[in-house]
C-alpha positions in Angstrom: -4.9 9.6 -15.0 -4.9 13.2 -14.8 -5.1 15.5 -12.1 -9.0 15.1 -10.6 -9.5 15.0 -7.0 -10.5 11.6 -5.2 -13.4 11.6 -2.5 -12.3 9.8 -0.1 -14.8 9.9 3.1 -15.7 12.8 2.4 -12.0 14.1 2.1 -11.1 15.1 -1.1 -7.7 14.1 -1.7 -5.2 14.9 -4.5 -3.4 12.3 -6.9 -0.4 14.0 -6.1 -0.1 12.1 -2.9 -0.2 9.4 -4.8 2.8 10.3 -7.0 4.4 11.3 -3.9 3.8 7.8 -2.1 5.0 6.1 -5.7 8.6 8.6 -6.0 8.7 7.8 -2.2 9.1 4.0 -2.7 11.3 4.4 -6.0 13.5 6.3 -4.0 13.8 4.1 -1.2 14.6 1.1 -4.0 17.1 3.2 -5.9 19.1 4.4 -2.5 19.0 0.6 -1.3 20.3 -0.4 -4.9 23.2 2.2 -4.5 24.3 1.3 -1.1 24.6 -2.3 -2.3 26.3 -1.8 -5.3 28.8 0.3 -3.2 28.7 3.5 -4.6 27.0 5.1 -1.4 30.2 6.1 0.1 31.1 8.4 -2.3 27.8 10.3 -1.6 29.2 14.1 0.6 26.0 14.8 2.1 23.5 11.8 2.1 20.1 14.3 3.1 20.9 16.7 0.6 21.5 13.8 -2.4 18.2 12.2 -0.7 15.9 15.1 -1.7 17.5 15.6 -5.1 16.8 11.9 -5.7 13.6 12.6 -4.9 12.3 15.2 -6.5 13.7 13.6 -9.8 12.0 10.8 -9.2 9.0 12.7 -8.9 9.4 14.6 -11.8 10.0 11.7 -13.4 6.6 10.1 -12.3 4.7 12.9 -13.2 5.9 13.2 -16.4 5.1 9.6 -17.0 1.7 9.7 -15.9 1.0 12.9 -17.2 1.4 11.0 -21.1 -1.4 8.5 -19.5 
């Protein structure tokens, strides 16, 4: 996909929102999966795991679409 700005309206905007908005919905899925399968409650402090989670995720995404 690479990293080339989008014109949107005139407003440029970068794929990293994007990847942001993608990492942002994985997360959401994955916390949902873990508070079903019951392992939420052994989470100590839920905004602090909730930004890890995220920024993983994001890595993860842009390594994935950086092989694209």
């Amino acid at each position: 996909m690479g990293l080339r700005e989008w014109a949107l309206g005139g407003v440029l905007l970068s794929p990293f929102l994007l990847y942001a908005l993608l990492a942002l919905l994985c997360t959401g899925l994955l916390r949902l999966g873990l508070q079903r399968v019951g392992v939420a409650h052994w989470i100590w402090h839920e905004a602090l795991f909730d930004t890890a989670l995220f920024v993983c995720v994001l890595a993860a995404v842009v390594a994935v679409a950086s092989r694209w």
